[in-house]
C-alpha positions as CSV (number, residue, x, y, z in Angstrom):
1,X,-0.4,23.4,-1.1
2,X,0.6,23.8,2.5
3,X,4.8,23.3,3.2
4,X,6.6,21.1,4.9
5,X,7.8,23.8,7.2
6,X,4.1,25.2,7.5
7,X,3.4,21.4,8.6
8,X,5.4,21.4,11.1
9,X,3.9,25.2,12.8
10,X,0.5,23.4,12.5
11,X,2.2,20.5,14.7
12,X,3.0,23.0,18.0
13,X,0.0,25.0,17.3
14,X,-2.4,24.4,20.5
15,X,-5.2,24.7,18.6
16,X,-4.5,21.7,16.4
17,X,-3.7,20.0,19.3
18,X,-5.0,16.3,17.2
19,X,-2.6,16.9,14.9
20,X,0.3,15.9,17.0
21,X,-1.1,13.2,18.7
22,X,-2.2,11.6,15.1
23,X,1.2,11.6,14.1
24,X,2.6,10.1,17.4
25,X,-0.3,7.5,16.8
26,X,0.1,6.7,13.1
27,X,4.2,6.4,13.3
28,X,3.6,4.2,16.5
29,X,1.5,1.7,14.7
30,X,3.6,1.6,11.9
31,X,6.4,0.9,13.7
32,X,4.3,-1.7,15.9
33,X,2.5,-3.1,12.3
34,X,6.2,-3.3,10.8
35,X,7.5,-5.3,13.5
36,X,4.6,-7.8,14.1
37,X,4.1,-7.8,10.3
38,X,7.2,-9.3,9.4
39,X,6.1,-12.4,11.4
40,X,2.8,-12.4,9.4
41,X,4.6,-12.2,6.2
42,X,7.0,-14.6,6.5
43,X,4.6,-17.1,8.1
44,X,2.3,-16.2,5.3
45,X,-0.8,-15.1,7.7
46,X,-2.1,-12.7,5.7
47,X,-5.7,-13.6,6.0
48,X,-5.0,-14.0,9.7
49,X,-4.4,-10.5,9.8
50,X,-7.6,-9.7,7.6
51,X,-9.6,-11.6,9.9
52,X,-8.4,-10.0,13.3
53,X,-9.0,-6.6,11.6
54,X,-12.6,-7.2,11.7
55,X,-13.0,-9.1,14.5
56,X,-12.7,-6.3,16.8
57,X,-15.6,-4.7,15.5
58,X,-17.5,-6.2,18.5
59,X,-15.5,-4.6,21.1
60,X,-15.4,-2.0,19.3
61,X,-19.5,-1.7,19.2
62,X,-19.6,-2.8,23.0
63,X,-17.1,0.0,24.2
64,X,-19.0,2.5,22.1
65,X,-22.7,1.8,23.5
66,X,-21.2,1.9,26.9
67,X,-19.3,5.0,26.1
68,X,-15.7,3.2,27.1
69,X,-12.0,3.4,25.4
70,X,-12.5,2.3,21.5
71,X,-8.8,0.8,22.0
72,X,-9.5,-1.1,24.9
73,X,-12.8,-2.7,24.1
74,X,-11.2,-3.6,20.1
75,X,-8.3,-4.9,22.0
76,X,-10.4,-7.5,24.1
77,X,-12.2,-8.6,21.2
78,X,-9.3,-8.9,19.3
79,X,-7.4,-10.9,21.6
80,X,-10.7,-13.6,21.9
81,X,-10.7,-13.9,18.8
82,X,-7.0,-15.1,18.2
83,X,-7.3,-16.9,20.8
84,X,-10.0,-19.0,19.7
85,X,-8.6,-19.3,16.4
86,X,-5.6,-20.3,18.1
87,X,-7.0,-22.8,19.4
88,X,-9.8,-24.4,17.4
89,X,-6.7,-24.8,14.8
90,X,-5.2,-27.0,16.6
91,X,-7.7,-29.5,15.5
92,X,-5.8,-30.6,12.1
93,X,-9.7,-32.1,10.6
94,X,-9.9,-28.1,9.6
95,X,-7.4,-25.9,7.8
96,X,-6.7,-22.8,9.9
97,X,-8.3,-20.6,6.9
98,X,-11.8,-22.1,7.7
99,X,-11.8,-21.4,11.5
100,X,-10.2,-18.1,10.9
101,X,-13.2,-17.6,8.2
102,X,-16.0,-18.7,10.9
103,X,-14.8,-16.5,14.1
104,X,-14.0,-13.3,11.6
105,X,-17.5,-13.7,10.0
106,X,-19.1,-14.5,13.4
107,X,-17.4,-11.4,15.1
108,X,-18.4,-8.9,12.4
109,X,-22.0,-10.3,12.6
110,X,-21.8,-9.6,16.5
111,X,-20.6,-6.2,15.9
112,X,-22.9,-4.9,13.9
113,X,-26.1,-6.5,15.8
114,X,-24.5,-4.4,18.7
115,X,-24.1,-1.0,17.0
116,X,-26.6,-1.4,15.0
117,X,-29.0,-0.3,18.4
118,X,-26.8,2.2,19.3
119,X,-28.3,5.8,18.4
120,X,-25.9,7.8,15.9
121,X,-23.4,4.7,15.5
122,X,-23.5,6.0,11.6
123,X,-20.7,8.3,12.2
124,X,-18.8,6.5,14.7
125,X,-18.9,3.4,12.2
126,X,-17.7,5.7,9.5
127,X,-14.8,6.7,11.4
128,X,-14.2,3.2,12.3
129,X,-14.1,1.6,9.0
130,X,-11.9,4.7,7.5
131,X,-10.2,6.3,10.6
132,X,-10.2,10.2,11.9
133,X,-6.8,12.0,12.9
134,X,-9.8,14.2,15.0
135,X,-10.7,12.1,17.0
136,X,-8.0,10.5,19.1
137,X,-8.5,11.3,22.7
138,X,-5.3,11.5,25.2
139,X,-6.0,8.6,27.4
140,X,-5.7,6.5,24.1
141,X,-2.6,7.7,22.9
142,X,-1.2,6.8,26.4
143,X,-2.8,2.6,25.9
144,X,-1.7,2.6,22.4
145,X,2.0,3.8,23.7
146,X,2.0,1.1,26.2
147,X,0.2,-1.8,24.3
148,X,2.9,-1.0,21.2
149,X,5.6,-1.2,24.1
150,X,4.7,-4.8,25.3
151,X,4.3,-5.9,21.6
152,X,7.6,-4.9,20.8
153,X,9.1,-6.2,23.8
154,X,7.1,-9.6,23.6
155,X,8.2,-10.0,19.9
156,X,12.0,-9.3,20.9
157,X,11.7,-11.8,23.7
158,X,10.2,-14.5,22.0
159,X,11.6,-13.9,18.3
160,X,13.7,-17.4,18.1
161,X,10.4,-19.4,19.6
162,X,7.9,-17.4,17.0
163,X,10.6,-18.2,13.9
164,X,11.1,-21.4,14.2
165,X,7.3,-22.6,14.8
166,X,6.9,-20.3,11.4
167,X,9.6,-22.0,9.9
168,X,9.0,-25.7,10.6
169,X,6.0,-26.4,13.2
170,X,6.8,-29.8,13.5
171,X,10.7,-29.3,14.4
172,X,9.5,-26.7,16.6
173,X,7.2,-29.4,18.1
174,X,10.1,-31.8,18.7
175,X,12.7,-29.7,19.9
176,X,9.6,-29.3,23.0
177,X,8.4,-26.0,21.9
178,X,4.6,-24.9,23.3
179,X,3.1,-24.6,20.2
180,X,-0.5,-23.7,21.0
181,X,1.2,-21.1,23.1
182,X,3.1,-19.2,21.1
183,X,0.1,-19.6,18.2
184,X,-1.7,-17.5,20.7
185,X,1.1,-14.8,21.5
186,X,1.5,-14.5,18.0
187,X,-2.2,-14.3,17.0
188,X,-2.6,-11.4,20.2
189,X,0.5,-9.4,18.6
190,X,-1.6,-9.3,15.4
191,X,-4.8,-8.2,17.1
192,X,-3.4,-5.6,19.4
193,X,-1.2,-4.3,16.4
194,X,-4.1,-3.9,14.5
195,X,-6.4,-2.2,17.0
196,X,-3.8,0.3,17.8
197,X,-3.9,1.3,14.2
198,X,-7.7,1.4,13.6
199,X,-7.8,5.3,14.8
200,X,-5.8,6.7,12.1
201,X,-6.2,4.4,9.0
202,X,-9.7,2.7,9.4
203,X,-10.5,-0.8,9.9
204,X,-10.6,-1.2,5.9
205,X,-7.3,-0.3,5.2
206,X,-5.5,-1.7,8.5
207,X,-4.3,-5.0,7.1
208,X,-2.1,-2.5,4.2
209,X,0.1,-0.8,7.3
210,X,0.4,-4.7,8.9
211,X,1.7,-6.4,5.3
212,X,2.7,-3.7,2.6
213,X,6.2,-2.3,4.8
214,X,6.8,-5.8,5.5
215,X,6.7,-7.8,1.8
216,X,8.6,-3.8,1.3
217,X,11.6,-4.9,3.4
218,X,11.0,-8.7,2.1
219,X,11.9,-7.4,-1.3
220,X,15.1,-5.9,-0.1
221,X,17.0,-8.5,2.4
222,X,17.2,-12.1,3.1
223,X,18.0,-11.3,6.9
224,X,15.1,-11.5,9.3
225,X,16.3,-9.2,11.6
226,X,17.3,-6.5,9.0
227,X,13.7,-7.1,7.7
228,X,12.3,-6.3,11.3
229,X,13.9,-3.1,11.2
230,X,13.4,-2.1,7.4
231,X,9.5,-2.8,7.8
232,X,8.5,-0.4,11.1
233,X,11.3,2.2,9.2
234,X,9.4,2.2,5.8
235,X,6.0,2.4,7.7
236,X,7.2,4.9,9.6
237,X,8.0,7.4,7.1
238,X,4.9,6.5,4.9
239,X,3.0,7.2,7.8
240,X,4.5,10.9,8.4
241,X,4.5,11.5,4.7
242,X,1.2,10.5,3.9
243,X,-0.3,12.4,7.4
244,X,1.6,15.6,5.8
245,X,0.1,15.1,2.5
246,X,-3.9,14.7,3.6
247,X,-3.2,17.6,5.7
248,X,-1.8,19.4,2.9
249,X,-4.1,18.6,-0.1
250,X,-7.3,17.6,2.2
251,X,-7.8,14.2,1.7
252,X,-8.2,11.1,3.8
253,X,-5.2,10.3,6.3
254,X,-5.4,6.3,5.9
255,X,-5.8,5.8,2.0
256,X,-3.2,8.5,1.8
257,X,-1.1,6.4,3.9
258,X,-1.7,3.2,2.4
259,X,-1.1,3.9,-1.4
260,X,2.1,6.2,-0.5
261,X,3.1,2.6,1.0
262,X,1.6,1.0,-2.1
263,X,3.7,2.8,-4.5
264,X,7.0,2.4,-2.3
265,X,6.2,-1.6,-2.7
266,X,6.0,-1.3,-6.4
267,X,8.5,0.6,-6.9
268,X,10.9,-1.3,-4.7
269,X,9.3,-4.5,-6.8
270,X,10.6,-2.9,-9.5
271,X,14.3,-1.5,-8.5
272,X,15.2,-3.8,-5.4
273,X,19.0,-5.2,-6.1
274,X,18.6,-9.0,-5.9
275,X,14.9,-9.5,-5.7
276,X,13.4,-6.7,-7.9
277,X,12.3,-6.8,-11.6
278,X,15.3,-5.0,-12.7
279,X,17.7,-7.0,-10.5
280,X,16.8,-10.3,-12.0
281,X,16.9,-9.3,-15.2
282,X,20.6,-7.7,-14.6
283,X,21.9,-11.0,-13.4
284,X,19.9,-12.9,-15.9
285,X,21.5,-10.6,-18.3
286,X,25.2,-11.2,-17.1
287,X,24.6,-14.9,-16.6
288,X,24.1,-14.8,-20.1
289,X,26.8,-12.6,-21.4
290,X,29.1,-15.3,-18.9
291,X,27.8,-18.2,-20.9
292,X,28.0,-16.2,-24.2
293,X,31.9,-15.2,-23.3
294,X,32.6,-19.2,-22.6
295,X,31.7,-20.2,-25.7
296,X,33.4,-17.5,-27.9
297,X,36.5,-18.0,-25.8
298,X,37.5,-21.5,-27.4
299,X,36.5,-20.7,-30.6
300,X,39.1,-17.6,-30.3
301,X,41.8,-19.9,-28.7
């Protein structure tokens, strides 16, 4: 098995020049999927995220037949998407599930009518639905840089305004918030957060790097803001551990990923302080040792 230290001579070796540039990519998204996904976890958008994962499929069919950025053309799609679902949802008649469930079905079916004529889109679908550290070109590590820049800074700018539509959308709707707008910003964070990480861990397995090092950090504070920094930090390090592992033992670079951040969720289900398994059943434990030591007490006395 190839070392840690051997890892990093493969990372400033010019012929493995996509080896760096993966990493870059994968820790950015993390850190872009941690941030954004703590808004989708705590608003409970889960299948929102699901939805937008496959939705770019169009764009990314269209930029392929006309031989364009992968990133950019996903993007687009992505963002027309959440906005329409942003928008048709404002209609109360239907739940937001059913018009996320119309426009993700309805995106996908446009996708693959589009690649479907394209010649050898077998491959490129492959690395679409399961990702390739091989084939990241420069120009798109430089739009996934910026995009993940203006998400961050978008969610830092508009943090209160996204928080307290999740929290109450009718309060939010009093105090003379824009809903509909800030539905939008929010479903375009999602979308460009989940294009940016297509490349390295496939459209299949996006939604784990968006949700997993978020309900992570959930598990371990009740602070929103501590969460937003747990979340990109968890999927950070999965993502550099689990690159250095498929390069190691030869296997693939996003399911790596994903069950490395699998098994830090479970295990943090298990030993988290206050919210874990074991940290219930401690205070459980003493609660009942307390009760136990009130009623021997009198009896002593």
């Amino acid at each position: 098995m190839l070392s840690l230290v051997e890892f990093f001579q493969d990372l400033g070796n010019p012929l493995l020049s996509f080896l760096p540039k993966a990493l870059l990519v994968a820790v950015m998204s993390a850190v872009v999927c941690g941030v954004i996904g703590s808004h989708v976890v705590l608003r409970g958008m889960v299948f929102v995220g699901h939805a937008v994962a496959h939705s770019v499929f169009p764009g990314l069919a269209i930029a392929f037949v006309l031989q364009g950025s992968l990133v950019v053309g996903g993007m687009v799609a992505g963002v027309l998407t959440a906005v329409f679902v942003a928008v048709f949802s404002q209609n109360r008649r239907l739940k937001e599930d059913s018009v996320i469930g119309i426009f993700f079905v309805g995106a996908f079916a446009l996708g693959i009518v589009v690649i479907s004529g394209a010649p050898g889109y077998s491959g490129s679908l492959q690395n679409f639905l399961f990702g390739s550290i091989t084939g990241i070109p420069d120009s798109n590590v430089y739009v996934v840089a910026g995009a993940g820049v203006a998400m961050l800074l978008l969610a830092f700018l508009f943090h209160k305004e996204i928080v307290a539509v999740s929290l109450d959308r009718e309060m939010a709707r009093s105090a003379g918030l824009p809903i509909l707008a800030l539905d939008i910003l929010l479903y375009v964070m999602v979308a460009v957060s989940v294009v940016v990480s297509v490349q390295v861990i496939g459209n299949i397995l996006v939604i784990a790097l968006l949700v997993v090092p978020a309900a992570t950090a959930r598990l371990l504070t009740d602070r929103l803001g501590l969460m937003m920094v747990l979340a990109p930090a968890i999927g950070a390090v999965c993502a550099f551990v689990g690159l250095y592992l498929s390069w190691a033992v030869d296997i693939p670079t996003g399911g790596t990923i994903v069950l490395l951040a699998t098994a830090v969720f479970v295990l943090t289900w298990v030993l988290a302080p206050r919210h874990g398994l074991l940290g219930k059943l401690l205070a459980q434990r003493s609660v009942a040792d307390g009760e136990e030591r009130a009623v021997r007490e009198p009896v002593a006395a």
